[in-house]
N, CA, C and O atoms as CSV, one atom per row, in Angstrom:
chain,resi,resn,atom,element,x,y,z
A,1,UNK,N,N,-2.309,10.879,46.812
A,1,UNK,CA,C,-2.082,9.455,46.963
A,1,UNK,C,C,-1.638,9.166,48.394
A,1,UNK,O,O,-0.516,9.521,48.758
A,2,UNK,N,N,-2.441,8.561,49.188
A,2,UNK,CA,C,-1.962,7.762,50.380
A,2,UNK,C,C,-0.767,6.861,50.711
A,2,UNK,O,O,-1.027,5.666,50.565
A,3,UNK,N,N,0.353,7.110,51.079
A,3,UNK,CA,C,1.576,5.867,51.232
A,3,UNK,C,C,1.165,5.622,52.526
A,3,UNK,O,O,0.543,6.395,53.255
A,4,UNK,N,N,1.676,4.122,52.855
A,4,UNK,CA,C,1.173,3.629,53.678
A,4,UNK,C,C,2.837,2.902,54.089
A,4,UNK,O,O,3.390,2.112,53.324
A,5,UNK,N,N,3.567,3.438,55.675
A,5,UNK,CA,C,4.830,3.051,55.796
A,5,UNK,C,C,4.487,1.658,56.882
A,5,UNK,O,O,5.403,0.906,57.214
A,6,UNK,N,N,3.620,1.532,57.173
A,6,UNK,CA,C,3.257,0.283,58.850
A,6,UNK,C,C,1.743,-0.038,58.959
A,6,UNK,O,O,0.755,0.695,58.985
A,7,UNK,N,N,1.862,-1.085,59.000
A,7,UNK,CA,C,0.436,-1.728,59.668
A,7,UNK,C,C,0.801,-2.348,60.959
A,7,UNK,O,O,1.749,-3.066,61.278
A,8,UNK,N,N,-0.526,-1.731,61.819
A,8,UNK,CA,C,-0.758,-2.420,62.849
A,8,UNK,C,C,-1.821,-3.199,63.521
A,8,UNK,O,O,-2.687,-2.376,63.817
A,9,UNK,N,N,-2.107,-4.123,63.825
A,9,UNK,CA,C,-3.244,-4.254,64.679
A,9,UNK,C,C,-3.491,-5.475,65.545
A,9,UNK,O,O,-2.404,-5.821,66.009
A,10,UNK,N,N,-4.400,-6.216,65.926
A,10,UNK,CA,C,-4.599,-7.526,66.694
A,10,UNK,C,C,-4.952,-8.771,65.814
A,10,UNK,O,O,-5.436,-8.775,64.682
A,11,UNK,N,N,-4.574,-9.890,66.654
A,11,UNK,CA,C,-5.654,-10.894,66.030
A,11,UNK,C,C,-6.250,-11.290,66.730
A,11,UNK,O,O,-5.733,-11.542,67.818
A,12,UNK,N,N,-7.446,-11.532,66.559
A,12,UNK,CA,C,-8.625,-12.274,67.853
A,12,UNK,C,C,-7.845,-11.945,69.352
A,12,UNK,O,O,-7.536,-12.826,70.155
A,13,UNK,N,N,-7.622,-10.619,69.524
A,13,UNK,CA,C,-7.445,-10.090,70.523
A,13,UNK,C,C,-6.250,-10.559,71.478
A,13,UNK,O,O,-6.222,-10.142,72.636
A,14,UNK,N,N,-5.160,-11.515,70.946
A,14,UNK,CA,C,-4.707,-12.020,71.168
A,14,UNK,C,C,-3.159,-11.506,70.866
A,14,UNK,O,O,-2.191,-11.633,71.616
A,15,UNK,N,N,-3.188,-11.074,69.946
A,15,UNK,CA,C,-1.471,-11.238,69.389
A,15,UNK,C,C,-1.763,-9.625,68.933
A,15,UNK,O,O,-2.878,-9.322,68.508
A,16,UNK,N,N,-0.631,-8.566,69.056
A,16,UNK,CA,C,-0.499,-7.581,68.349
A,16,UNK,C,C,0.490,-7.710,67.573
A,16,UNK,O,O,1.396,-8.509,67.812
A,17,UNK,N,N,0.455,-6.634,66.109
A,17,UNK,CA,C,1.419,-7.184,65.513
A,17,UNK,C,C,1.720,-5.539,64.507
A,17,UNK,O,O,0.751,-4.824,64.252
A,18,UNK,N,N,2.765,-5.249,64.165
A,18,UNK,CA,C,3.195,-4.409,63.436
A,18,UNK,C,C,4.082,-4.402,62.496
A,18,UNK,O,O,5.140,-5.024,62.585
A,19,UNK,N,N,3.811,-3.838,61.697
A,19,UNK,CA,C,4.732,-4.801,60.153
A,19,UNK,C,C,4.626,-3.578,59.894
A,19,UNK,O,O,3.633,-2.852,59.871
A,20,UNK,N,N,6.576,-3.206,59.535
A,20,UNK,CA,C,7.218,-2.169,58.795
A,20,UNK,C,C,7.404,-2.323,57.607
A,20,UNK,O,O,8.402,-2.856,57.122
A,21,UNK,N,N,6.378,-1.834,56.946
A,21,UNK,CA,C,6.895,-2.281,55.388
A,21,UNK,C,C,8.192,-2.015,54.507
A,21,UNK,O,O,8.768,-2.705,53.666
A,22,UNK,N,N,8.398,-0.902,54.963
A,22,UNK,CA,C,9.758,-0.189,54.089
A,22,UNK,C,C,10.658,-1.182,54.948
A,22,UNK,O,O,11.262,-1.900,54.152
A,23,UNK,N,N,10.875,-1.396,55.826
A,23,UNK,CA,C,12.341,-2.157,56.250
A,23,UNK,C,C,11.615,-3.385,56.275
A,23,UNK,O,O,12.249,-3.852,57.222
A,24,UNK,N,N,10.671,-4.421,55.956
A,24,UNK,CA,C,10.502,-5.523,56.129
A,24,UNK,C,C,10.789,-6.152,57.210
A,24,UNK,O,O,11.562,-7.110,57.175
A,25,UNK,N,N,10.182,-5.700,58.431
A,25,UNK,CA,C,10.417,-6.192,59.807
A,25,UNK,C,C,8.594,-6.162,60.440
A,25,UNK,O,O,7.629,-5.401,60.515
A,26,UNK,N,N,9.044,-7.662,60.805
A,26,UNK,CA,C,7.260,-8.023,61.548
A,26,UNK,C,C,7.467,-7.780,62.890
A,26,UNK,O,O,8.676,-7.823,63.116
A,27,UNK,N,N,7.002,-7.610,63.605
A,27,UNK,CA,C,7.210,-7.670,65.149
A,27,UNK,C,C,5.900,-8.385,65.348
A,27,UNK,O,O,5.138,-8.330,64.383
A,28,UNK,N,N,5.395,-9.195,66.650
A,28,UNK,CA,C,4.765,-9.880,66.730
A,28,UNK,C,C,4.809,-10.088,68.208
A,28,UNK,O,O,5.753,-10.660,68.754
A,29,UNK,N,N,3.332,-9.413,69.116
A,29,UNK,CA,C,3.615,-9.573,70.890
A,29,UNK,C,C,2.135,-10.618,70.790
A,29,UNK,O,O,1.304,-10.814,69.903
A,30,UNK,N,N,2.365,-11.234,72.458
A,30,UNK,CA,C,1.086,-11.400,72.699
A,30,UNK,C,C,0.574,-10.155,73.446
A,30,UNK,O,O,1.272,-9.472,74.194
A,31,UNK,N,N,-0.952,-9.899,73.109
A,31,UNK,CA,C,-1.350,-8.670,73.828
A,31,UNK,C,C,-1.570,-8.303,75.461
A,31,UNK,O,O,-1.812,-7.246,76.043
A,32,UNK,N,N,-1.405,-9.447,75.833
A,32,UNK,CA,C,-1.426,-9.612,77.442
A,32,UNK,C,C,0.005,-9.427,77.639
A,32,UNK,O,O,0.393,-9.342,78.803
A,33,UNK,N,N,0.779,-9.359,76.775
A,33,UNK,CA,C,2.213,-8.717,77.469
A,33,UNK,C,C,3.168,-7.411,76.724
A,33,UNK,O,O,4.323,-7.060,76.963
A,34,UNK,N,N,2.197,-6.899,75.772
A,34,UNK,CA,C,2.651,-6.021,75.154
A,34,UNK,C,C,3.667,-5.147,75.857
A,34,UNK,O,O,4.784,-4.996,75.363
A,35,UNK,N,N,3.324,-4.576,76.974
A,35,UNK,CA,C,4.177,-3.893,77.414
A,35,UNK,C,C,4.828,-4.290,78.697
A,35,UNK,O,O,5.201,-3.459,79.525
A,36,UNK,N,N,4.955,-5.586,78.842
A,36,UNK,CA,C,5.714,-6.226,79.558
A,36,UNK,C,C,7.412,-6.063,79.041
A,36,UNK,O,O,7.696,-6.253,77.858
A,37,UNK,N,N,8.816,-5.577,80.389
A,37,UNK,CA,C,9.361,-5.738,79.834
A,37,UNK,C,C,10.407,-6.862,79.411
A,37,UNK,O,O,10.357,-7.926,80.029
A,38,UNK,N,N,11.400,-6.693,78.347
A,38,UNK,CA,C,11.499,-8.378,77.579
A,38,UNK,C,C,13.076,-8.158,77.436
A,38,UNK,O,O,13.607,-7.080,77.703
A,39,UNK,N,N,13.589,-8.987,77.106
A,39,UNK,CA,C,14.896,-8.951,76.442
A,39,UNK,C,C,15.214,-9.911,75.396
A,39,UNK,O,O,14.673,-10.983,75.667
A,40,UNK,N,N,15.871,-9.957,74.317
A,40,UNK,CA,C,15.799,-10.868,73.167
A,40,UNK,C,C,17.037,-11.687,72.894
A,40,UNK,O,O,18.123,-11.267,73.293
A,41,UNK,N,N,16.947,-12.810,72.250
A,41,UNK,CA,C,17.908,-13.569,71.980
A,41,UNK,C,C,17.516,-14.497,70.974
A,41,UNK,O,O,16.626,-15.339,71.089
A,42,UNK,N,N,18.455,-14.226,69.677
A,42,UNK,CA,C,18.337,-15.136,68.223
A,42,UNK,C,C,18.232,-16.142,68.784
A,42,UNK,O,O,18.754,-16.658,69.772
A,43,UNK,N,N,16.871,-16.625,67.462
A,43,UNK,CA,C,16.885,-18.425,67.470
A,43,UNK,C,C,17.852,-18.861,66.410
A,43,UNK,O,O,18.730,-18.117,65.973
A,44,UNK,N,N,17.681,-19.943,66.063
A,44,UNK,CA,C,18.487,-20.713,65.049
A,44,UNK,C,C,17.994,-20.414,63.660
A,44,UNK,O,O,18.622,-20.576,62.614
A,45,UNK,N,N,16.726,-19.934,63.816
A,45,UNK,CA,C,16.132,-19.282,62.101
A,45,UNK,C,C,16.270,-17.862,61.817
A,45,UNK,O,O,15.924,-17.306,60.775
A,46,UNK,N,N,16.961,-17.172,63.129
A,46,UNK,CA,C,17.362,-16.125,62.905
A,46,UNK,C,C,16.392,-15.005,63.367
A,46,UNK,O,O,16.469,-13.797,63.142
A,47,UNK,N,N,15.437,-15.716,64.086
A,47,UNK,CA,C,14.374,-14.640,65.059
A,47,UNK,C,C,15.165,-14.040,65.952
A,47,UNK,O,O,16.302,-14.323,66.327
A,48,UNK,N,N,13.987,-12.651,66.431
A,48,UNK,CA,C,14.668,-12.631,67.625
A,48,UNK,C,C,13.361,-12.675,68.404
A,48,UNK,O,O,12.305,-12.092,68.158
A,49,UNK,N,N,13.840,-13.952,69.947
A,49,UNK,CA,C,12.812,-14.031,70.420
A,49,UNK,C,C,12.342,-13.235,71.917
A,49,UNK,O,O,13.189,-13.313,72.807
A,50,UNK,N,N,11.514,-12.750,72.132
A,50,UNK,CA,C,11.124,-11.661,73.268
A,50,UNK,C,C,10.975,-12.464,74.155
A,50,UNK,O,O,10.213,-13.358,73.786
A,51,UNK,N,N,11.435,-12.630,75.463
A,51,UNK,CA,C,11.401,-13.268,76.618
A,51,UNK,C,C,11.233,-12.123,77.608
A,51,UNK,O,O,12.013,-11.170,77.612
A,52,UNK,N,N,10.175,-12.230,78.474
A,52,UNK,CA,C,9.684,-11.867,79.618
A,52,UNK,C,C,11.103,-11.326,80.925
A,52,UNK,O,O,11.858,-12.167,81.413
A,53,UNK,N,N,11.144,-10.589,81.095
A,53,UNK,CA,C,12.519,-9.730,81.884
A,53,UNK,C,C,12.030,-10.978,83.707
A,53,UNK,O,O,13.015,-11.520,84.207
A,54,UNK,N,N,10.796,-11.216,84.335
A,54,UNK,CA,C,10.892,-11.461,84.887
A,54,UNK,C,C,10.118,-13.748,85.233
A,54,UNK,O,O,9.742,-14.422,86.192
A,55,UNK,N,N,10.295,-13.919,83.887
A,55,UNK,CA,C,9.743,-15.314,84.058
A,55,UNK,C,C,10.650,-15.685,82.434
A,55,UNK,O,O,10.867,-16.895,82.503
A,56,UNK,N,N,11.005,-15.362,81.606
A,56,UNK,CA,C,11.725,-16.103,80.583
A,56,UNK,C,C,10.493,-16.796,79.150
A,56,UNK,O,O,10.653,-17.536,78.179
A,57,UNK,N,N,9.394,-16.099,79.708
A,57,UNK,CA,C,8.476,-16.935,79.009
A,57,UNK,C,C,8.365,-15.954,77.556
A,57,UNK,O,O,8.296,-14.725,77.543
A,58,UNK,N,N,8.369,-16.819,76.427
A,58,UNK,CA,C,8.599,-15.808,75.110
A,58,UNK,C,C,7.100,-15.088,74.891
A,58,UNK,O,O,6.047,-15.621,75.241
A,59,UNK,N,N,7.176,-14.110,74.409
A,59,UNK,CA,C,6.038,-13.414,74.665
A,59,UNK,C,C,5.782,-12.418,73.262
A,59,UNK,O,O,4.974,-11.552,72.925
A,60,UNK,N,N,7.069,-13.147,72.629
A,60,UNK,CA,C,7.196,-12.287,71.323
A,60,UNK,C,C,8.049,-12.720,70.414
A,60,UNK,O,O,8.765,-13.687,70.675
A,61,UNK,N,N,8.129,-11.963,68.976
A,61,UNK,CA,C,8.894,-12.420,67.837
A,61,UNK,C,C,9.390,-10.928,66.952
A,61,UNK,O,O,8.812,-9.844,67.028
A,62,UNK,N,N,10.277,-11.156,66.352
A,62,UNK,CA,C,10.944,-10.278,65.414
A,62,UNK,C,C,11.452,-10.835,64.302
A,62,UNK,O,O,12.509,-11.467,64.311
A,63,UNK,N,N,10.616,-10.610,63.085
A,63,UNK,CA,C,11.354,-11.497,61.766
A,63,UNK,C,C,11.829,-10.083,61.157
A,63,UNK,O,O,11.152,-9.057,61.093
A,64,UNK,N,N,12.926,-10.243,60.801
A,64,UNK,CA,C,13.895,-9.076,59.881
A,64,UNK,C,C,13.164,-10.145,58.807
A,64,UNK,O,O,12.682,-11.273,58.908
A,65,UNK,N,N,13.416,-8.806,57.319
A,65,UNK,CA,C,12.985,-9.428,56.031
A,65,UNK,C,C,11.908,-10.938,56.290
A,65,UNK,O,O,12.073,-12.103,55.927
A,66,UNK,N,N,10.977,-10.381,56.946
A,66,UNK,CA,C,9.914,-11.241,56.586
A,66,UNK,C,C,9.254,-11.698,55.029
A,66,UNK,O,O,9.292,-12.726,54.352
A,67,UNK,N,N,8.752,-10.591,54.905
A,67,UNK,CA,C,8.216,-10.825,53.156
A,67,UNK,C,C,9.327,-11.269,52.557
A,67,UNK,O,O,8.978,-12.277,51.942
A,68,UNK,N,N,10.514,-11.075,52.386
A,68,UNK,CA,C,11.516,-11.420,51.873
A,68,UNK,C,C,11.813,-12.894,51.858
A,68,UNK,O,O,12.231,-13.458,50.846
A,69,UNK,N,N,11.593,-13.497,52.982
A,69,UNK,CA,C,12.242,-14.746,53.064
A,69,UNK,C,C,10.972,-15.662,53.314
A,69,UNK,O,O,11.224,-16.861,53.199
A,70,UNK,N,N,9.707,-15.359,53.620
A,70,UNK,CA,C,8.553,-15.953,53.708
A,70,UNK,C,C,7.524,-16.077,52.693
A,70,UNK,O,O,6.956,-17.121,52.375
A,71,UNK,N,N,7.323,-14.840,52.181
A,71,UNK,CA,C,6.517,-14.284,51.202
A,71,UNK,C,C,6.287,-14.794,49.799
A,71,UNK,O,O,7.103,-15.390,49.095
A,72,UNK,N,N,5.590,-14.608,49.637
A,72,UNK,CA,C,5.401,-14.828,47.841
A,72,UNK,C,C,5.192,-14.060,46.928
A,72,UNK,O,O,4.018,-13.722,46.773
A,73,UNK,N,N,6.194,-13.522,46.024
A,73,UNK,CA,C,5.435,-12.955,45.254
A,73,UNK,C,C,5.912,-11.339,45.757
A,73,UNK,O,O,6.680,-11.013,46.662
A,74,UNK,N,N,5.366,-10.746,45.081
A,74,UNK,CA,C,5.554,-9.165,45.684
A,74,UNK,C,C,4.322,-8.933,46.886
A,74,UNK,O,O,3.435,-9.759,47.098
A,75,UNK,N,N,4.455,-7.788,47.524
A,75,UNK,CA,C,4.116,-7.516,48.930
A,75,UNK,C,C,2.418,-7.252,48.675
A,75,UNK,O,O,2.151,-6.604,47.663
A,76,UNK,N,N,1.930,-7.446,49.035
A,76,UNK,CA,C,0.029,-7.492,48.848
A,76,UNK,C,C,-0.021,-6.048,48.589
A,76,UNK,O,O,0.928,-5.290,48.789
A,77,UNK,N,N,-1.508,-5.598,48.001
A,77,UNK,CA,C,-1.488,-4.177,48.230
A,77,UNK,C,C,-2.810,-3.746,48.616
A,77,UNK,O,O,-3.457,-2.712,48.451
A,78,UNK,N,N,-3.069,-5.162,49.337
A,78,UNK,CA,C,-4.328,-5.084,50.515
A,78,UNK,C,C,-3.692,-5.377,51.779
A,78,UNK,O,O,-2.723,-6.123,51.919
A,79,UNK,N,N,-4.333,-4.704,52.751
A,79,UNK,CA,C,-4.488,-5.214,54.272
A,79,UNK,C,C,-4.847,-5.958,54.469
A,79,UNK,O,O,-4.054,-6.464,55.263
A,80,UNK,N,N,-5.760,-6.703,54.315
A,80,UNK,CA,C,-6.680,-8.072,54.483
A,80,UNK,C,C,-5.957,-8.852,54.339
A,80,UNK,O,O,-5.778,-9.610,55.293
A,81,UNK,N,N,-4.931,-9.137,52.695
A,81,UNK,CA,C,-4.069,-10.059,52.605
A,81,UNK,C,C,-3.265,-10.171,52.818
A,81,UNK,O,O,-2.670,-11.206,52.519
A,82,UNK,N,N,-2.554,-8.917,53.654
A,82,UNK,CA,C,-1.140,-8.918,54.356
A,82,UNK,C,C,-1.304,-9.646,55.943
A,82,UNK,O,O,-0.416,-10.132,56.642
A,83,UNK,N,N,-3.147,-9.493,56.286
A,83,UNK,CA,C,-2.794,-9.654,57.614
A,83,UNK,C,C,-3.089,-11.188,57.794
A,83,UNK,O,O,-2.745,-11.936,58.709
A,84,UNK,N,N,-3.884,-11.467,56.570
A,84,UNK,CA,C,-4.313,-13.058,56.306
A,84,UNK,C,C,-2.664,-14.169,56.073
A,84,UNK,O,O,-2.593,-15.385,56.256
A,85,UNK,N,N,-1.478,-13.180,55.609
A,85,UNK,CA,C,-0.158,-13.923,55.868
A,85,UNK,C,C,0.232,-13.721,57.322
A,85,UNK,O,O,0.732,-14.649,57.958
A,86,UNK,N,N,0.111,-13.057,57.622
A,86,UNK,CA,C,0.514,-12.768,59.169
A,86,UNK,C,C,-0.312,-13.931,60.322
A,86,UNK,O,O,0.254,-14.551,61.222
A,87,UNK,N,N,-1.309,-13.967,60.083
A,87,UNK,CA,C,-1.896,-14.789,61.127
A,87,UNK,C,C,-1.722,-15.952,61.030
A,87,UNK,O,O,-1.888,-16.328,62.190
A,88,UNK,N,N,-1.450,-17.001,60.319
A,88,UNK,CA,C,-0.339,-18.396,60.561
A,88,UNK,C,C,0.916,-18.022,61.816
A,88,UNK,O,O,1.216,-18.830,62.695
A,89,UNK,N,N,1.541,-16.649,61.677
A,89,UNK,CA,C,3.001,-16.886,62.336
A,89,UNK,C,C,1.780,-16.374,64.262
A,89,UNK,O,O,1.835,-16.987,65.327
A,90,UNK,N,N,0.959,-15.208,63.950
A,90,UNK,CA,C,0.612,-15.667,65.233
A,90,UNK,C,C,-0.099,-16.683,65.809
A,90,UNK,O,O,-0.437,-16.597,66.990
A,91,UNK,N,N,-0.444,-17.883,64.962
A,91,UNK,CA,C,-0.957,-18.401,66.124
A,91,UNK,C,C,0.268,-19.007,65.844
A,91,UNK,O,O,-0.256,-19.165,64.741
A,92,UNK,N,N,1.648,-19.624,65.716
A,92,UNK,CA,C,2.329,-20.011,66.111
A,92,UNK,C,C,2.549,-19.733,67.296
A,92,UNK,O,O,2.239,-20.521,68.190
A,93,UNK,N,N,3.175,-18.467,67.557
A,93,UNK,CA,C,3.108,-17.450,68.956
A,93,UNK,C,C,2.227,-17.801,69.885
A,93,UNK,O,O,2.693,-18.285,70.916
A,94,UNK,N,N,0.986,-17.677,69.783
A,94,UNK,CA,C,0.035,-18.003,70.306
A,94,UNK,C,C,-0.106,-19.673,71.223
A,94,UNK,O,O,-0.713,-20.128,72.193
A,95,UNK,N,N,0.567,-19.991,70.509
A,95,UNK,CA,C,0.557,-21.761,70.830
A,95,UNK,C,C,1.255,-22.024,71.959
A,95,UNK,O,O,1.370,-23.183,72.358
């Protein structure tokens, strides 16, 4: 039997994104700054948001207990439909 602890991948080449399933943590970059470096600071919903070390520009997201507090339902036990919830929050990001 295959366990499966993280998904990762892009959206329209745009946003990378990696979702820890066992700890319920999304991370969420744009891919033009993936490895740009960042420093973070909670929003008011309790993100933490990735800001650019040398322009301030957010470039990223961190939801602790995502599925938890977003989700519906128990956790998909497809990829397709985990990543089909995921892509609303990037194009937020994206925007």
């Amino acid at each position: 039997m295959v366990k499966v602890d993280t998904i990762e991948g892009t959206v329209d080449d745009v946003l990378w994104y990696h979702y820890d399933l066992a700890g319920d943590v999304l991370y969420l970059r744009l891919s033009a700054h993936r490895d740009a470096p960042t420093y973070a600071e909670e929003s008011d919903d309790g993100f933490l948001l990735l800001r650019r070390e040398d322009a301030d520009d957010v470039v990223g997201i961190t939801v602790v207990n995502w599925w938890k507090r977003f989700g519906k339902g128990n956790l998909p036990d497809s990829i397709h439909e985990l990543e089909l919830a995921i892509e609303p929050w990037a194009k937020k990001l994206a925007a």
